[in-house]
N, CA, C and O atoms as a Tripos MOL2 file, in Angstrom:
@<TRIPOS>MOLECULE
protein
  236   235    59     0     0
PROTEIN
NO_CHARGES

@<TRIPOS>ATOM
      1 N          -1.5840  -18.3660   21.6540 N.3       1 UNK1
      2 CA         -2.6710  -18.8620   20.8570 C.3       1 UNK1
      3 C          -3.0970  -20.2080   21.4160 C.2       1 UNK1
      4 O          -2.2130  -21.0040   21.7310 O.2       1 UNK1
      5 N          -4.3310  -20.5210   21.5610 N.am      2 UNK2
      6 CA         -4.6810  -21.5310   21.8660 C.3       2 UNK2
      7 C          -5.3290  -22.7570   21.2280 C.2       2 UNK2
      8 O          -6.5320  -22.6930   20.9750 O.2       2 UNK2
      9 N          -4.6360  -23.8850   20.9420 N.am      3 UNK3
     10 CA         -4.9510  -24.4700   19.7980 C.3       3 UNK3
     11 C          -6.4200  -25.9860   20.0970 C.2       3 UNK3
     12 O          -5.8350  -26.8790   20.7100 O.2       3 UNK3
     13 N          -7.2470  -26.2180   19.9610 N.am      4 UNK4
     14 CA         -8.1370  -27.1320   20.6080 C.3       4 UNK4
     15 C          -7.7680  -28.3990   19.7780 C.2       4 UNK4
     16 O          -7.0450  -28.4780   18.7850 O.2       4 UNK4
     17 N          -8.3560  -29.2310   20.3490 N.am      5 UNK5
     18 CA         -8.1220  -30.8730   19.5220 C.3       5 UNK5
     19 C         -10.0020  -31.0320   19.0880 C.2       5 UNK5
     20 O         -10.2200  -32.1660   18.6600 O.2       5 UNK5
     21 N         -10.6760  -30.5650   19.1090 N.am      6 UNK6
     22 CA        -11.7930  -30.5750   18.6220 C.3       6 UNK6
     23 C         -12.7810  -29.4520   19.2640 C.2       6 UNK6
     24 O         -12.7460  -29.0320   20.4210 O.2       6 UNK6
     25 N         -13.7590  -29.0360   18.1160 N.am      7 UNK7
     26 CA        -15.0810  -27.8190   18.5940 C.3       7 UNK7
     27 C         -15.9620  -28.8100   19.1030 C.2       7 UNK7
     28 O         -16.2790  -29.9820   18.9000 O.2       7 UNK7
     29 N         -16.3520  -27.3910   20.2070 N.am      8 UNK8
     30 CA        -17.5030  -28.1720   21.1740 C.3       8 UNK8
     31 C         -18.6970  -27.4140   20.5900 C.2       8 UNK8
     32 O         -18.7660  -26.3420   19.9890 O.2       8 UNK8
     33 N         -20.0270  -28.7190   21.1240 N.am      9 UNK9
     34 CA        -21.3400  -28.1800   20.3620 C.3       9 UNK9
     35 C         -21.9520  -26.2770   20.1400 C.2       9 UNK9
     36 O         -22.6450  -25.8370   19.2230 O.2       9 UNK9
     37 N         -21.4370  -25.5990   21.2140 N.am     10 UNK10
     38 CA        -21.7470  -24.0240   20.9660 C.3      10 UNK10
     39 C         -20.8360  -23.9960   20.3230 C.2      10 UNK10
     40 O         -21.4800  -24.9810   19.9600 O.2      10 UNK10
     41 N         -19.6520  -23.8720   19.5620 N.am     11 UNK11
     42 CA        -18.2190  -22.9790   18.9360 C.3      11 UNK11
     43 C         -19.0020  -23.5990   17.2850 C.2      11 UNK11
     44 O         -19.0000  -22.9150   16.2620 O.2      11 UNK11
     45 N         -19.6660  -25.1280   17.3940 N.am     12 UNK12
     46 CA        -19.9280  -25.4820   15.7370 C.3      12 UNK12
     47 C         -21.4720  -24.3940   15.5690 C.2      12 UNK12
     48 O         -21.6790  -23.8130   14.5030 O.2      12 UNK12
     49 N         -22.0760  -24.3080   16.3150 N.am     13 UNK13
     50 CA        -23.2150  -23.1150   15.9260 C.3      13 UNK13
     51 C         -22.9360  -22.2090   15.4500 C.2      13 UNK13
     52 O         -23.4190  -21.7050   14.4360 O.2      13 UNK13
     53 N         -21.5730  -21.6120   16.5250 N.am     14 UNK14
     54 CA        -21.2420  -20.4140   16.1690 C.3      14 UNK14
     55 C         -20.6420  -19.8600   15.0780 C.2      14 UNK14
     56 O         -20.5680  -18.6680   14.7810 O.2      14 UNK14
     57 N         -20.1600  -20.9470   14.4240 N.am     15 UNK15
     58 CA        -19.5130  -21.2740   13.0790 C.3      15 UNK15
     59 C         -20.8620  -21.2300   11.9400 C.2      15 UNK15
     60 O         -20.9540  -20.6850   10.8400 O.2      15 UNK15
     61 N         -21.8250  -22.0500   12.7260 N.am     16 UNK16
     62 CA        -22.6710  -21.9110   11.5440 C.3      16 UNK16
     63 C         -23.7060  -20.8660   11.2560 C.2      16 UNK16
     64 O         -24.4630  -20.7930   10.2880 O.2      16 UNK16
     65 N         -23.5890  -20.0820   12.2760 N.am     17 UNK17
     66 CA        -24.3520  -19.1040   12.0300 C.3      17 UNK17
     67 C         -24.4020  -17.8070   11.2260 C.2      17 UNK17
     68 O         -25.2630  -17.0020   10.8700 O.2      17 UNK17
     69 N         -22.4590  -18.0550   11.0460 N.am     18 UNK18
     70 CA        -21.7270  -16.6460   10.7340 C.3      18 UNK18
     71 C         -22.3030  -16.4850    9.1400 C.2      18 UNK18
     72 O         -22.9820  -17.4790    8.8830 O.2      18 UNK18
     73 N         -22.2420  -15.5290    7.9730 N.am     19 UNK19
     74 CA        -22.3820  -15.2200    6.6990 C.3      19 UNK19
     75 C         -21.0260  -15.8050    6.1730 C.2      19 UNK19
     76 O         -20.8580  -16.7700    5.4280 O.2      19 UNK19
     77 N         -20.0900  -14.9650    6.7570 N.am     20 UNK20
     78 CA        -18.8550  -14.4990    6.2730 C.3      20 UNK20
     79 C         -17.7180  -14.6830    7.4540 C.2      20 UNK20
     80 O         -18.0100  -14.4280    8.6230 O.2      20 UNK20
     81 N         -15.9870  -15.2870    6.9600 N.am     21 UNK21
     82 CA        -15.3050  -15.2450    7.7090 C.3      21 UNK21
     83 C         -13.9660  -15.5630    6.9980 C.2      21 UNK21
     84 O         -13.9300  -15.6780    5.7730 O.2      21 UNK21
     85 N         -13.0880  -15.6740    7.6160 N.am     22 UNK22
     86 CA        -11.6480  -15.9950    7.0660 C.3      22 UNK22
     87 C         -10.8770  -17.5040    7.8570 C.2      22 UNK22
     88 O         -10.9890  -17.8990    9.0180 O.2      22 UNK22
     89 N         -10.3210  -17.9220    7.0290 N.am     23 UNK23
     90 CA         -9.6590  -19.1510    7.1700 C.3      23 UNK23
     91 C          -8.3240  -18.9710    6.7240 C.2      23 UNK23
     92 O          -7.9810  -18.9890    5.5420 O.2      23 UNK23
     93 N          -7.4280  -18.7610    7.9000 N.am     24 UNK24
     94 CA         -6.1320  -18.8820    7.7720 C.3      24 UNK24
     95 C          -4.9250  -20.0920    7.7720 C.2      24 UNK24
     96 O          -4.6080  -20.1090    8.9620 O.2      24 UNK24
     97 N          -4.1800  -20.9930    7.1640 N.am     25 UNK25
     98 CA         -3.3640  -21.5860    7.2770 C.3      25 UNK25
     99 C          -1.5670  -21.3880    7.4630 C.2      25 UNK25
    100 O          -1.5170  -21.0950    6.2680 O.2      25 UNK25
    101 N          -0.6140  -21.3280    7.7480 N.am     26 UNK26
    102 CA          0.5430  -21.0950    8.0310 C.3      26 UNK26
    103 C           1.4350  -23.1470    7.8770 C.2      26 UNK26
    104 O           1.1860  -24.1600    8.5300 O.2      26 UNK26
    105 N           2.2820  -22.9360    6.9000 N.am     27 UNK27
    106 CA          3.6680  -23.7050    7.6000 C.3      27 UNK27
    107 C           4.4630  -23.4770    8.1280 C.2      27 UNK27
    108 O           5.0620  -22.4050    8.0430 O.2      27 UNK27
    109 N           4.8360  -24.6740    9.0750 N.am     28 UNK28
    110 CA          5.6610  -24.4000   10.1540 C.3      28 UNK28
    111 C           7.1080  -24.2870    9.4860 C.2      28 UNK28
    112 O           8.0080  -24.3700   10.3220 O.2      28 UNK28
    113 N           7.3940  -24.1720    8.5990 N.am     29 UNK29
    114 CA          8.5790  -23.9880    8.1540 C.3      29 UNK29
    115 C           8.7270  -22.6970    7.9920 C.2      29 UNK29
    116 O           7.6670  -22.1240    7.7410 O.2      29 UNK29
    117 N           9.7910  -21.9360    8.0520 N.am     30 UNK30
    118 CA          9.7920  -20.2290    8.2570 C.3      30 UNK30
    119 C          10.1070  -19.8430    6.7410 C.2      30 UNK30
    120 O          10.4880  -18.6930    6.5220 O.2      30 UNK30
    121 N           9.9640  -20.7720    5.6470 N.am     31 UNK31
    122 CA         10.3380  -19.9010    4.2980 C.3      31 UNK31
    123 C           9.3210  -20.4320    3.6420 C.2      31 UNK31
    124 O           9.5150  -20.6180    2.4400 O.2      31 UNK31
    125 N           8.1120  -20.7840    4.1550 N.am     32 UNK32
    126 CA          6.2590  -20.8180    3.5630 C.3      32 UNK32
    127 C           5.8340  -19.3040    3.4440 C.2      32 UNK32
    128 O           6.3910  -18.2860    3.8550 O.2      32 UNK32
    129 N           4.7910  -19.4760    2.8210 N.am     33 UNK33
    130 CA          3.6590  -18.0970    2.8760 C.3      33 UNK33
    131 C           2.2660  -18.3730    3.9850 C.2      33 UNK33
    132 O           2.2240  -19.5590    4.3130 O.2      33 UNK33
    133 N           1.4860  -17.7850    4.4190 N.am     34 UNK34
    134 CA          0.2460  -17.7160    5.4510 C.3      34 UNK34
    135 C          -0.4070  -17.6770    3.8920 C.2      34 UNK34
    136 O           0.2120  -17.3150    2.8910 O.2      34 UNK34
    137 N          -1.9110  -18.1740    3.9340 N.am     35 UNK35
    138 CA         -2.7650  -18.2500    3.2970 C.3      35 UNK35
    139 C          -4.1180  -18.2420    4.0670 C.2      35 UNK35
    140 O          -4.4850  -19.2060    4.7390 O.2      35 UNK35
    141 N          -5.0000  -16.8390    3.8970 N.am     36 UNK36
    142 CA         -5.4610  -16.2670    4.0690 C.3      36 UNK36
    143 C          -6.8460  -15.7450    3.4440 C.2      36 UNK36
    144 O          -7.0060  -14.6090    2.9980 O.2      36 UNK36
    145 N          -8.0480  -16.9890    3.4900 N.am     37 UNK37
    146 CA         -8.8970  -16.6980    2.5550 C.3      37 UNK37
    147 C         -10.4700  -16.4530    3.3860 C.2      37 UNK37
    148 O         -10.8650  -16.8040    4.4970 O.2      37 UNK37
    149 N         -11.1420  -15.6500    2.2140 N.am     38 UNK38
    150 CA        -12.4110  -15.2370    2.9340 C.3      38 UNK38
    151 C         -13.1250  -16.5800    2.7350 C.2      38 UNK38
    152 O         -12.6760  -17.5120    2.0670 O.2      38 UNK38
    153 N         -14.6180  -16.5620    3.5810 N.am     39 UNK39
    154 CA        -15.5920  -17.8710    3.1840 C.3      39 UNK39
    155 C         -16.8770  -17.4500    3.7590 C.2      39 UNK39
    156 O         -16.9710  -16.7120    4.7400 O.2      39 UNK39
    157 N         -17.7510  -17.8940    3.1800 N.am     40 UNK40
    158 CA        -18.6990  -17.8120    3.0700 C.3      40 UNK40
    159 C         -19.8880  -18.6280    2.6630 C.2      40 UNK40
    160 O         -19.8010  -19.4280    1.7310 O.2      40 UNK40
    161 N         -21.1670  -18.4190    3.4370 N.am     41 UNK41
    162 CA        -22.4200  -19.2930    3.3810 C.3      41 UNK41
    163 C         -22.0260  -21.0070    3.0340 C.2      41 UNK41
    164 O         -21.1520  -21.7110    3.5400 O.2      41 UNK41
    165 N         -22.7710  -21.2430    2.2580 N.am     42 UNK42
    166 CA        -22.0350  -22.7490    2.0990 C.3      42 UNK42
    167 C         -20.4770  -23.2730    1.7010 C.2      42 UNK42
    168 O         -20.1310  -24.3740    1.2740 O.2      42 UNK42
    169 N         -19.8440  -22.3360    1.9340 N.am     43 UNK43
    170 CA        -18.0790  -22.6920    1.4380 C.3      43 UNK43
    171 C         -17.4680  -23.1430    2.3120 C.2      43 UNK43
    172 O         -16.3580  -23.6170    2.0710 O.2      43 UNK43
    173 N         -18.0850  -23.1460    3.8530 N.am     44 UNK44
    174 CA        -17.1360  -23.9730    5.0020 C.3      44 UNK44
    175 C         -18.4920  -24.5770    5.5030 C.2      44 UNK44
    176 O         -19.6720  -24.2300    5.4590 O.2      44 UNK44
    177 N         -17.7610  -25.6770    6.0160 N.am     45 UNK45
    178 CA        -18.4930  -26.5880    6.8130 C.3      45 UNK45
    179 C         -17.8910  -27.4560    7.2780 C.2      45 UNK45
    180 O         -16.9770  -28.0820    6.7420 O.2      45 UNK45
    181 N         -18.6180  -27.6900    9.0230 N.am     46 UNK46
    182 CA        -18.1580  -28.6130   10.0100 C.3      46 UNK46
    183 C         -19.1190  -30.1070   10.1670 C.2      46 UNK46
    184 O         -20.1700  -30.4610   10.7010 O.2      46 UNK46
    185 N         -17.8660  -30.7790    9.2250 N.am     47 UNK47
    186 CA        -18.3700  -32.2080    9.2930 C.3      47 UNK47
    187 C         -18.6360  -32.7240   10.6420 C.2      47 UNK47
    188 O         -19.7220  -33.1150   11.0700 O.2      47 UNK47
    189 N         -17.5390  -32.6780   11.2450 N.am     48 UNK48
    190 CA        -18.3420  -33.0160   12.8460 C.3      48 UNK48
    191 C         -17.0020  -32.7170   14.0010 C.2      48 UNK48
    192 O         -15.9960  -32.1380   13.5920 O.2      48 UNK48
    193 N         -17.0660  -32.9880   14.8700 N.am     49 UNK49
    194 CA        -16.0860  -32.2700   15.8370 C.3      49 UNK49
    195 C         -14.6950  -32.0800   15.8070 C.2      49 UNK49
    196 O         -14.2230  -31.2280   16.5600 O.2      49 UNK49
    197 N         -13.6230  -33.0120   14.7390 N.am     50 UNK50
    198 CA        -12.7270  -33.0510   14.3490 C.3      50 UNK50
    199 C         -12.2730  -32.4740   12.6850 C.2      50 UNK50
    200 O         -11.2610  -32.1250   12.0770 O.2      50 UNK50
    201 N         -13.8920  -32.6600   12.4240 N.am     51 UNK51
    202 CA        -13.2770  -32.3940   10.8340 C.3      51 UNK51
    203 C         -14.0850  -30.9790   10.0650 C.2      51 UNK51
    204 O         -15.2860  -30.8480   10.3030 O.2      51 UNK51
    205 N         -13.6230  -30.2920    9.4570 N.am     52 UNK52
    206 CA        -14.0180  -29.2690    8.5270 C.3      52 UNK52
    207 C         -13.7830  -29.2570    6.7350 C.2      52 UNK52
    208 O         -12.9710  -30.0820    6.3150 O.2      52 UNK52
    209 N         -14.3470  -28.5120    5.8970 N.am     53 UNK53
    210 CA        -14.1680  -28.6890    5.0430 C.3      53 UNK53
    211 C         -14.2400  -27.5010    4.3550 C.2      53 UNK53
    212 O         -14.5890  -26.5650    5.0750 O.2      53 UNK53
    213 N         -13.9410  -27.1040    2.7300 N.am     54 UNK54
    214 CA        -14.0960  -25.9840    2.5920 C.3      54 UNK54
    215 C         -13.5980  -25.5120    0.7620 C.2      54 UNK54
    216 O         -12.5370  -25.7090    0.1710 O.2      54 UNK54
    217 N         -14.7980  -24.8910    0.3310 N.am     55 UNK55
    218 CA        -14.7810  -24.9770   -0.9580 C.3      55 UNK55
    219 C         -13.7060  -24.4000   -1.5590 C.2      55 UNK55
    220 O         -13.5730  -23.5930   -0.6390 O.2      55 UNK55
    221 N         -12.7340  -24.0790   -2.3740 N.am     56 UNK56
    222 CA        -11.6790  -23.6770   -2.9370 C.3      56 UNK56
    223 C         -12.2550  -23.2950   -4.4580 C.2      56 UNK56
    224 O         -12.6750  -24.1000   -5.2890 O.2      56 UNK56
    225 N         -12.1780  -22.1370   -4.5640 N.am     57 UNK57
    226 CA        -12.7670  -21.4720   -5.5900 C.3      57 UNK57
    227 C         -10.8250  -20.4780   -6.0010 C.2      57 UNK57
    228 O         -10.0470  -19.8070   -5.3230 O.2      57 UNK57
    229 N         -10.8740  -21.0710   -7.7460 N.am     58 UNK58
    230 CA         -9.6480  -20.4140   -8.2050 C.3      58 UNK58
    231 C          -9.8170  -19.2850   -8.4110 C.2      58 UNK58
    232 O         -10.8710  -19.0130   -8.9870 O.2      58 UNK58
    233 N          -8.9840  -18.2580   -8.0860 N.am     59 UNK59
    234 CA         -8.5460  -16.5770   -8.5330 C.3      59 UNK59
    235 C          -8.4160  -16.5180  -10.0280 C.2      59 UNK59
    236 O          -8.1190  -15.4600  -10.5810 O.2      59 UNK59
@<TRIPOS>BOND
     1     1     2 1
     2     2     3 1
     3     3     4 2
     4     3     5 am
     5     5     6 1
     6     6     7 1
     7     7     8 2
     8     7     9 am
     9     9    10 1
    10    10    11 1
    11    11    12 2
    12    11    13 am
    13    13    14 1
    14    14    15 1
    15    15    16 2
    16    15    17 am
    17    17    18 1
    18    18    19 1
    19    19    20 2
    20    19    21 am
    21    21    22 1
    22    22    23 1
    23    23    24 2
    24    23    25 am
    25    25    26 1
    26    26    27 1
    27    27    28 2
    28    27    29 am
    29    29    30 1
    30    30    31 1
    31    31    32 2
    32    31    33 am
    33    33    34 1
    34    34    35 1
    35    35    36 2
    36    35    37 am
    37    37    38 1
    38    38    39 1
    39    39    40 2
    40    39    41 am
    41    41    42 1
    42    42    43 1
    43    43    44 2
    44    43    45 am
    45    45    46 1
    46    46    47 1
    47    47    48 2
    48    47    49 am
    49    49    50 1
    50    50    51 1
    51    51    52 2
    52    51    53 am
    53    53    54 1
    54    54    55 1
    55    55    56 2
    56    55    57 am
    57    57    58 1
    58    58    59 1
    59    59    60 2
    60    59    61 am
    61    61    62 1
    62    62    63 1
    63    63    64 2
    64    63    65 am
    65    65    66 1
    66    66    67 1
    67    67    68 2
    68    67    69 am
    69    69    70 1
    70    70    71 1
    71    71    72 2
    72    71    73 am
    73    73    74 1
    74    74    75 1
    75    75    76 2
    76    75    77 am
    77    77    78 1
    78    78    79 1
    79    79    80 2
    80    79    81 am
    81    81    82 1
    82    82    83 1
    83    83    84 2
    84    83    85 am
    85    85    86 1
    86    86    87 1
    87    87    88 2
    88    87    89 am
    89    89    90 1
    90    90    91 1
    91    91    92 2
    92    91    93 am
    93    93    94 1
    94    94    95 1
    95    95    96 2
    96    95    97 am
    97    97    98 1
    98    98    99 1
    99    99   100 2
   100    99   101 am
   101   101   102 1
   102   102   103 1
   103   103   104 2
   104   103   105 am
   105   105   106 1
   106   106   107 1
   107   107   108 2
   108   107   109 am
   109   109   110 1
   110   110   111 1
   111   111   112 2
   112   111   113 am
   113   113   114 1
   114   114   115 1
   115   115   116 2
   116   115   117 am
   117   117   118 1
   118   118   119 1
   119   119   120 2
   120   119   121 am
   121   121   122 1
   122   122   123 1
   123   123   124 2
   124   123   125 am
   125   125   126 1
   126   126   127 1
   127   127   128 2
   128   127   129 am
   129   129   130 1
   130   130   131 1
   131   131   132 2
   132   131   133 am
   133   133   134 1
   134   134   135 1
   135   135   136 2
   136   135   137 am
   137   137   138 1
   138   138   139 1
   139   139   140 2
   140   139   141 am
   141   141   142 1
   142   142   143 1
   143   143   144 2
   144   143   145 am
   145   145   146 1
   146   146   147 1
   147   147   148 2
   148   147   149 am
   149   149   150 1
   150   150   151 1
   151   151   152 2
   152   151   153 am
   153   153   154 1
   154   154   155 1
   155   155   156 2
   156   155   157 am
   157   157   158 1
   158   158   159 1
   159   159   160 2
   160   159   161 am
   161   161   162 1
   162   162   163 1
   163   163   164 2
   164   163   165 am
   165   165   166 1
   166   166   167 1
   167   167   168 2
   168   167   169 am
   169   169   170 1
   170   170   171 1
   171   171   172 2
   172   171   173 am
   173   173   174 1
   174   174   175 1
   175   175   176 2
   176   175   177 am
   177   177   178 1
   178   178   179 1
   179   179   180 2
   180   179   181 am
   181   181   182 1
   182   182   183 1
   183   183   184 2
   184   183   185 am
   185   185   186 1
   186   186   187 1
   187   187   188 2
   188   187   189 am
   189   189   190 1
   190   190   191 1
   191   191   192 2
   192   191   193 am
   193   193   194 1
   194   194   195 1
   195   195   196 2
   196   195   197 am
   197   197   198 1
   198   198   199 1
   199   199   200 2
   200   199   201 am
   201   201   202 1
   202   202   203 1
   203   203   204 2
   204   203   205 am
   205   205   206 1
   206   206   207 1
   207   207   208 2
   208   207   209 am
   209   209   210 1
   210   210   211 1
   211   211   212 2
   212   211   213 am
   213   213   214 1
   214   214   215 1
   215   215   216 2
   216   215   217 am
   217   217   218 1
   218   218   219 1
   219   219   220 2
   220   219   221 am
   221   221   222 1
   222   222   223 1
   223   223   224 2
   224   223   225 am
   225   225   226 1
   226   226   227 1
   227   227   228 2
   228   227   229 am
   229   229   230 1
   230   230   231 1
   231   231   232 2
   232   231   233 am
   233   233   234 1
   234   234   235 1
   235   235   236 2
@<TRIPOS>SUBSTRUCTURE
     1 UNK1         2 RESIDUE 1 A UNK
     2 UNK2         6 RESIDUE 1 A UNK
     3 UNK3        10 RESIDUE 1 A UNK
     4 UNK4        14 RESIDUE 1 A UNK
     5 UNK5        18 RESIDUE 1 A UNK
     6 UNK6        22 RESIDUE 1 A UNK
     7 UNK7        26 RESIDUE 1 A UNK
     8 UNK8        30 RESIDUE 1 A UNK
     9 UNK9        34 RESIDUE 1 A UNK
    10 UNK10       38 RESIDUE 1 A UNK
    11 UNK11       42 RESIDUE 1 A UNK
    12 UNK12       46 RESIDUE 1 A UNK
    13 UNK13       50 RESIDUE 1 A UNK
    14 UNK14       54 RESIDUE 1 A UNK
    15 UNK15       58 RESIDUE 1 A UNK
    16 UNK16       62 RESIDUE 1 A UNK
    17 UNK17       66 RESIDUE 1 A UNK
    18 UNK18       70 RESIDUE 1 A UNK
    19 UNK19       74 RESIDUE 1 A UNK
    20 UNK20       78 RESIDUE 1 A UNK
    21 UNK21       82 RESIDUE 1 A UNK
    22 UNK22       86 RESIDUE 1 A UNK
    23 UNK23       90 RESIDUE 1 A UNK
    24 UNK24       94 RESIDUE 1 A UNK
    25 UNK25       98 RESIDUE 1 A UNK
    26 UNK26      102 RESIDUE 1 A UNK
    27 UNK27      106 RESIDUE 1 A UNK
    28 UNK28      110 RESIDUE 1 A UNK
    29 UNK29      114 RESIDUE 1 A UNK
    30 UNK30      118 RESIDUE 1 A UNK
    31 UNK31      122 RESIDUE 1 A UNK
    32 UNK32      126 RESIDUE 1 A UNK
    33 UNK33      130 RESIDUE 1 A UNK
    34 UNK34      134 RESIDUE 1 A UNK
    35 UNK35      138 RESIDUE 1 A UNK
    36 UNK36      142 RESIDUE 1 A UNK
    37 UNK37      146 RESIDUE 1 A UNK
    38 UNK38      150 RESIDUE 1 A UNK
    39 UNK39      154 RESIDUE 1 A UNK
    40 UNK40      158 RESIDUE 1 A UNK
    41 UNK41      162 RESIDUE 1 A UNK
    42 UNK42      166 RESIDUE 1 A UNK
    43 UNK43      170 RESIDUE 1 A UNK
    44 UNK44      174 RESIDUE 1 A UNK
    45 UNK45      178 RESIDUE 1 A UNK
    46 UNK46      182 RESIDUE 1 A UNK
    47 UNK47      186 RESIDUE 1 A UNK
    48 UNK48      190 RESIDUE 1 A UNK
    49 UNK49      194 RESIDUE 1 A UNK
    50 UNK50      198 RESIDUE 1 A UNK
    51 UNK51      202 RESIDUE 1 A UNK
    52 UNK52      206 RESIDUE 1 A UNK
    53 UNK53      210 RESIDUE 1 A UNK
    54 UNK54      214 RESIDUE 1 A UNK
    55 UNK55      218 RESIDUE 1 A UNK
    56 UNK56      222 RESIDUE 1 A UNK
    57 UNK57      226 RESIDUE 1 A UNK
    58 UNK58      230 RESIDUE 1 A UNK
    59 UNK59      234 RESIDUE 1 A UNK
């Protein structure tokens, strides 16, 4: 897996162009859970090359 230290100007388009997508997180500790959520239209967004953000809507 290849991990970047920041998105370059095509990868944030490409982000913004999408409808729909998933946002996965993992701890590095081996007795966490992966969290695994869909997103959509205005629910993610790239503040700028280092930073993202992203609405959290409760189940």
């Amino acid at each position: 897996m290849d991990f970047k230290a920041e998105l370059t100007a095509r990868e944030t388009r490409f982000i913004a162009r999408q409808q729909m997508f998933f946002v996965a997180s993992a701890p590095l500790a081996s007795d966490g859970h992966v969290n695994l959520s869909p997103k959509g239209l205005e629910s993610f967004v790239i503040l700028d090359d280092n930073t993202d953000t992203s609405e959290e809507v409760p189940s």
